[in-house]
C-alpha positions in Angstrom: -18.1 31.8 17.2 -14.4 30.5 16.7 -15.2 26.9 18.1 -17.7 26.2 15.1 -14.8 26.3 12.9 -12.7 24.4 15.2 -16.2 21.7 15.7 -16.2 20.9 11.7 -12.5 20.5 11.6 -12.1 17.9 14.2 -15.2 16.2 12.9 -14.0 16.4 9.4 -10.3 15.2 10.0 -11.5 11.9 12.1 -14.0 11.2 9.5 -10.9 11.8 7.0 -8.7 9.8 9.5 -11.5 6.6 10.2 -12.6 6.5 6.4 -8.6 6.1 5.4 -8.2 3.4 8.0 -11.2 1.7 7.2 -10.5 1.5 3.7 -6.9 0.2 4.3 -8.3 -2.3 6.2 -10.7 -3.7 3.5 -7.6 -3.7 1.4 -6.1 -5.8 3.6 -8.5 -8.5 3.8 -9.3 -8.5 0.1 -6.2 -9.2 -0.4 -4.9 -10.7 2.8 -3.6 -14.4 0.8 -1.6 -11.7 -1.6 0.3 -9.7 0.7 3.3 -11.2 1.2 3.6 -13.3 -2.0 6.9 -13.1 -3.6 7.3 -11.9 -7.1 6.6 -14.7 -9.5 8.2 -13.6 -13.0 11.8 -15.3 -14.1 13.6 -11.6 -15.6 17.3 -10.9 -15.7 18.0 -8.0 -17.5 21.0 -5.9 -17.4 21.3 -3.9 -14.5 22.7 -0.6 -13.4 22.9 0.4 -9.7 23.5 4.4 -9.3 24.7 5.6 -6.1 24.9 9.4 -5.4 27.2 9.8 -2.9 28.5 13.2 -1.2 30.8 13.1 1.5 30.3 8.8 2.4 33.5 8.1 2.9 32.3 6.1 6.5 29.2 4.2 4.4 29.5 3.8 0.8 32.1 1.0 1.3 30.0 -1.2 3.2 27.3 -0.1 0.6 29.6 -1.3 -2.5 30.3 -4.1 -0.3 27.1 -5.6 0.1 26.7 -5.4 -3.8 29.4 -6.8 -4.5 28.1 -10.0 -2.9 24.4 -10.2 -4.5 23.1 -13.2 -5.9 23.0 -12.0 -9.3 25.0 -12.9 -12.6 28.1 -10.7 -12.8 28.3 -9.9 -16.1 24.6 -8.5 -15.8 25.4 -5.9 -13.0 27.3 -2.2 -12.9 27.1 -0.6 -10.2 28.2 3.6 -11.1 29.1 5.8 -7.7 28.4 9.1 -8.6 30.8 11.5 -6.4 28.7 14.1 -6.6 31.5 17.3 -5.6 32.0 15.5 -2.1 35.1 17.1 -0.1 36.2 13.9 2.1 37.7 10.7 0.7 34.8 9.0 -0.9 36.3 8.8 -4.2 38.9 7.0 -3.0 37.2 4.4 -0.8 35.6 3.5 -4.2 38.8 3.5 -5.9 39.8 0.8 -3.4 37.1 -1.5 -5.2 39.3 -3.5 -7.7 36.1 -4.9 -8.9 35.3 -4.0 -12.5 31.9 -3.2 -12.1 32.4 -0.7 -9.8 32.8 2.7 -12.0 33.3 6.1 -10.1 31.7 9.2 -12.2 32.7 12.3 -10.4 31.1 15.8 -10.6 30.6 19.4 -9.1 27.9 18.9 -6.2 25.0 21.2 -7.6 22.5 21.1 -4.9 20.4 18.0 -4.7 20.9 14.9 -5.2 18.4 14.7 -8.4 21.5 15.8 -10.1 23.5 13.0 -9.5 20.9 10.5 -10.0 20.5 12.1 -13.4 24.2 11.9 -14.2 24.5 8.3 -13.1 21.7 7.8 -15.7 22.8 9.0 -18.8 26.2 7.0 -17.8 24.6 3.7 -17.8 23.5 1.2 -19.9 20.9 -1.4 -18.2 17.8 -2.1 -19.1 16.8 -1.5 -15.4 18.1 1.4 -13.1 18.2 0.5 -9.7 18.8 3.6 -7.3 20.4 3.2 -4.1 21.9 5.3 -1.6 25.5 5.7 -0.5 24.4 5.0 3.7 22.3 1.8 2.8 23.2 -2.2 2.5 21.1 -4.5 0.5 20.5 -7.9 1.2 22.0 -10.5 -0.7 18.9 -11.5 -2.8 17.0 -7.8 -2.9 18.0 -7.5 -7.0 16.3 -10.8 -8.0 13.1 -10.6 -5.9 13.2 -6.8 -7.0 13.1 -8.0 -10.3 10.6 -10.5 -10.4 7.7 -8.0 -9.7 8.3 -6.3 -13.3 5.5 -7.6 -15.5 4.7 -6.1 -18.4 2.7 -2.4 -16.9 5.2 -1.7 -14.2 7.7 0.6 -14.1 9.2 0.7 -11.2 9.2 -1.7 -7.8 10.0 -0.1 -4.5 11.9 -1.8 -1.7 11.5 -2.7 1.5 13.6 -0.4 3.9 14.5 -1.5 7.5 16.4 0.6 10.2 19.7 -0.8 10.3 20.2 -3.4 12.7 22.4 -2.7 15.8 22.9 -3.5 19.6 23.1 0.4 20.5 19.3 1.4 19.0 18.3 4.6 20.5 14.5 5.4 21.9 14.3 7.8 18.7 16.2 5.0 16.4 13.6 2.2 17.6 10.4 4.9 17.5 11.6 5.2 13.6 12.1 1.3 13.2 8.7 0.9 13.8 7.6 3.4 11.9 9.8 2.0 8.6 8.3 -1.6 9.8 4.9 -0.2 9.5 5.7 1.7 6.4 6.8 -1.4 4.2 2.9 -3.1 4.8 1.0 0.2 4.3 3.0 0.7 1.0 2.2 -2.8 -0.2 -1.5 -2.4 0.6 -1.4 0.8 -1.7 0.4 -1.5 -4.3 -2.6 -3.4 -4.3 -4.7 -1.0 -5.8 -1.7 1.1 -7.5 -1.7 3.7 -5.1 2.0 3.4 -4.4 3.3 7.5 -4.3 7.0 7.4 -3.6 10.4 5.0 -4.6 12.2 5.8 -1.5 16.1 6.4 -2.6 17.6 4.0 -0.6 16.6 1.1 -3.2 14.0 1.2 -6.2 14.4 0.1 -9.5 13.2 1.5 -12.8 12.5 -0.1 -16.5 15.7 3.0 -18.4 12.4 3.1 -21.1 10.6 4.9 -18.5 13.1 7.7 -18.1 13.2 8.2 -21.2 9.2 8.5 -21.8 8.5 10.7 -18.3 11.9 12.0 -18.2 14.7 11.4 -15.6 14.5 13.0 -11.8 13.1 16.3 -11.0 16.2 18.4 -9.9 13.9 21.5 -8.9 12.5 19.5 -6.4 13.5 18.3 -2.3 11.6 15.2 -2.7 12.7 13.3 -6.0 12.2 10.1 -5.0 8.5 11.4 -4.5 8.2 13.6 -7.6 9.1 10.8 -10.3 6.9 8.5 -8.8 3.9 10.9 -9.0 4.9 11.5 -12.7 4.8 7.6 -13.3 1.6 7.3 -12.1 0.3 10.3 -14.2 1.9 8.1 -17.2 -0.6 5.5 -15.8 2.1 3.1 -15.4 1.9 0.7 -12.4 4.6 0.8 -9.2 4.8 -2.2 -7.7 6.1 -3.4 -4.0 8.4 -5.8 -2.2 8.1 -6.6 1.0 11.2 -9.3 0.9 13.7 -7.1 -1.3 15.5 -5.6 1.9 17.9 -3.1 2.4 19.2 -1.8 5.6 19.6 1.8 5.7 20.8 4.8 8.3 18.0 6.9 10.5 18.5 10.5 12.6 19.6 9.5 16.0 19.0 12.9 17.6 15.6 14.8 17.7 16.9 17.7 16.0 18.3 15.4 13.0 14.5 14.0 13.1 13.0 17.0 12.7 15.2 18.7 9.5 14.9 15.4 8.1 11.0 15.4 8.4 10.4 19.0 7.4 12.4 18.4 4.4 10.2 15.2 3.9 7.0 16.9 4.5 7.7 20.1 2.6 8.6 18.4 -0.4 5.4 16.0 -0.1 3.6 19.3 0.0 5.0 20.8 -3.1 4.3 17.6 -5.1 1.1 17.2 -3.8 -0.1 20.4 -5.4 1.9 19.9 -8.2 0.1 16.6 -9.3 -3.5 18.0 -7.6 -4.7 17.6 -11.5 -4.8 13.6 -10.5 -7.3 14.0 -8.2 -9.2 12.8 -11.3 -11.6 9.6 -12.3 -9.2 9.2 -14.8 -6.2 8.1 -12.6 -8.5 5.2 -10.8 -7.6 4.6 -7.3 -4.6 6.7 -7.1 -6.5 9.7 -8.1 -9.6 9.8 -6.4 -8.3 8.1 -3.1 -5.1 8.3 -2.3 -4.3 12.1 -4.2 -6.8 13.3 -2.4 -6.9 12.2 0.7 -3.0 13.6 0.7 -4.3 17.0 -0.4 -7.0 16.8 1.9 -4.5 16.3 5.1 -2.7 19.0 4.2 -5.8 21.4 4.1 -7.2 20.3 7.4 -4.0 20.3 9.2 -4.2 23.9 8.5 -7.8 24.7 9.3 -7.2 23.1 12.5 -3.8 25.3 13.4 -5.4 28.5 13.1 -8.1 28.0 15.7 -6.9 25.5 18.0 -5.4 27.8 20.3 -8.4 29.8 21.3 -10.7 26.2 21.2 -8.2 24.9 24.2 -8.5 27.3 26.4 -12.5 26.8 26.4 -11.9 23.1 26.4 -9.2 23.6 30.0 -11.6 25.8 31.6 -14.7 23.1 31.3 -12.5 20.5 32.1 -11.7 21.8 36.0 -15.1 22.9 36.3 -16.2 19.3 35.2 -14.2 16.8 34.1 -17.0 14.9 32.8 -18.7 17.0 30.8 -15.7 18.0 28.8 -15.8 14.7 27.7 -17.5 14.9 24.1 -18.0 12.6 21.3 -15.1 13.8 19.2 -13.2 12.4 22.2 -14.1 9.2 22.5 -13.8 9.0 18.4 -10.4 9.7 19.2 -9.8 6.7 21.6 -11.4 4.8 18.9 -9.1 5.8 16.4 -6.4 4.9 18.9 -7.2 1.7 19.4 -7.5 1.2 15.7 -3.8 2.6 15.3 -2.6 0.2 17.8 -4.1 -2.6 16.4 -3.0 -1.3 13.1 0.5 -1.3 13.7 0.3 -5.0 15.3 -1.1 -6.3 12.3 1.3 -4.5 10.0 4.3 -6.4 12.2 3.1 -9.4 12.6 2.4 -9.6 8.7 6.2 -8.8 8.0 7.3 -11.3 10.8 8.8 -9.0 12.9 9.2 -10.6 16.1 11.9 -8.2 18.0 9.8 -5.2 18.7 8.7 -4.6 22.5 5.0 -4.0 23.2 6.0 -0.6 25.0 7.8 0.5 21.7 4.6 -0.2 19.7 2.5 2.2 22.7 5.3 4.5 22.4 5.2 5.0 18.4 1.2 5.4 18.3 1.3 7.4 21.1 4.0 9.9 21.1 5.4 9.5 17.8 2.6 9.8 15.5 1.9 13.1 17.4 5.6 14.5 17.1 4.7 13.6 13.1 2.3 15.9 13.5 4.4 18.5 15.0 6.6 18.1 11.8 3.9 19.1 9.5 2.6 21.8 11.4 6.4 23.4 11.3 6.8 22.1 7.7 3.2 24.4 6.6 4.0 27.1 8.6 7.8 27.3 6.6 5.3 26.8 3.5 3.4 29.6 4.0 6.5 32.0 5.4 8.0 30.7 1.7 11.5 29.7 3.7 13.9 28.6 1.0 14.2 25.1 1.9 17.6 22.6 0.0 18.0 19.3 -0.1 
């Protein structure tokens, strides 16, 4: 009977989905006092900010701007803007910069922007590459807090990246701001037991001896950012995170931007995920055996459950106006459970970064509806997977 299949999914992904959550949670309380400690180390190294930039001629000023105005020794700092083939005046706006640490590197656009990362790169000369992109403004101290979480075993530290802030926010702009809210604490809790996976492009920094051990960004692939970070943990160096090094940076404002921008994301995340499946390994600690799996694991169940869901509904409708009551089952009131958890999740998660100007109704709105459109994104982002759509950056 097509239901059994159906039965052991649901079961399987709320265990999958309660076990997670409970784990992040005794995360959280181990190391509850360490959360949102600053970096502690005194390092100033030279530094070399690479922005890929195609077609930015409305952002990348503001972006140059706000580096331009870090608290950070100038004769330290280069900051390379890599016009990567772009067909509108961004060259230009960054010609306007008189400043001699801005350099302008121009080059045929080639497809992603892994390419332009690259060639920013192998044009600098810090000991740290910081990566930032053209649509997103850092905060005046990001470099040096950055900095100070690069003992001796990290590579890299990731940022923390906030919606940027405005009067005219959007229902699908605030859903987002949430999310990235929520997003900084989970990715610190995974720093805490080096599970970090990703150094999101709008601001990470790298030790340049890194690149040159693991190599520089994977240009075959939609989700770089993603990819070099997976290959820095298979190195077994540590990725560290900030939750004060800020940088404001540019989300969809239309549903259908959303969605392209979330396949992409969840397509890529895909790939990479059964690229680096050979992690799911003793050997890679915590990363490997918790959070490489459970992101392979997702993946599999989200698509055991799509192929049977649609016939397990209909039974489930037809019980339910018969009897409302007895279509109530356990998995459903696992569910609300889980629910619950989310909401008070999410809570937690703003309240430990201080966030004060989210609305309750927001918060009920993102657990609500917007996890579930997340969903929605990965269903569409498998079925592209499987229908082997060519998918570019």
């Amino acid at each position: 009977m097509i239901l059994e299949p159906l039965r052991i999914a649901e079961y399987a992904m709320m265990f999958s989905v309660l076990f997670f959550t409970v784990v992040m949670l005794l995360i959280y309380l181990r190391n509850r006092e360490r959360i949102t400690r600053s970096g502690q180390k005194k390092y100033e190294p030279t530094v070399s900010v690479v922005i890929p930039a195609y077609n930015e001629e409305e952002t990348v000023g503001k972006t140059l701007e706000s580096l331009l105005e870090v608290d950070y020794p100038k004769d330290k700092i280069e900051i390379l803007v890599v016009d990567d083939g772009s067909t509108d005046k961004t060259a230009a706006v960054v010609r306007s910069f008189k400043d001699k640490r801005v350099v302008l590197l121009q080059k045929k656009n080639e497809g992603n922007k892994a390419f332009a990362n690259n060639h920013g790169i192998r044009h600098s000369k810090g000991e740290v590459i910081i990566t930032l992109d053209a649509d997103s403004w850092v905060a005046k101290d990001a470099i040096r807090k950055l900095l100070a979480y690069f003992d001796t075993d990290v590579a890299a530290v990731t940022s923390a990246v906030k919606v940027r802030e405005k009067d005219d926010l959007n229902f699908i702009e605030k859903l987002q701001r949430v999310e990235y809210l929520f997003t900084i604490f989970n990715r610190r809790l995974f720093a805490m037991i080096n599970g970090v996976y990703v150094t999101p492009g709008p601001l990470s920094a790298f030790r340049r001896k890194v690149f040159d051990e693991v190599g520089l960004f994977d240009t075959n692939t939609i989700m770089e950012d993603q990819e070099i970070a997976l290959r820095i943990q298979s190195a077994n160096y540590r990725i560290e995170s900030c939750m004060d090094a800020v940088v404001y940076t540019s989300v969809p404002r239309d549903f259908d931007a959303l969605m392209k921008q979330r396949i992409r994301w969840n397509r890529g995340g895909m790939q990479n995920a059964m690229k680096y499946a050979f992690m799911v390994n003793p050997k890679y600690g915590d990363f490997g055996m918790f959070v490489m799996t459970y992101s392979i694991a997702s993946i599999l169940l989200l698509l055991l459950v799509s192929t049977v869901v649609a016939v397990a509904m209909t039974k489930i409708a037809e019980t339910a106006y018969n009897d409302p009551l007895l279509a109530i089952e356990p998995i459903h009131v696992l569910s609300f459970i889980v629910l619950l958890l989310t909401i008070g999740w999410t809570v937690i998660a703003l309240r430990e970064i201080n966030d004060k100007k989210t609305k309750k109704r927001i918060v009920l709105a993102y657990t609500i509806l917007y996890c579930y459109l997340i969903t929605l994104f990965m269903f569409i982002a498998i079925f592209k997977e499987l229908k082997g759509e060519k998918q570019v950056w």
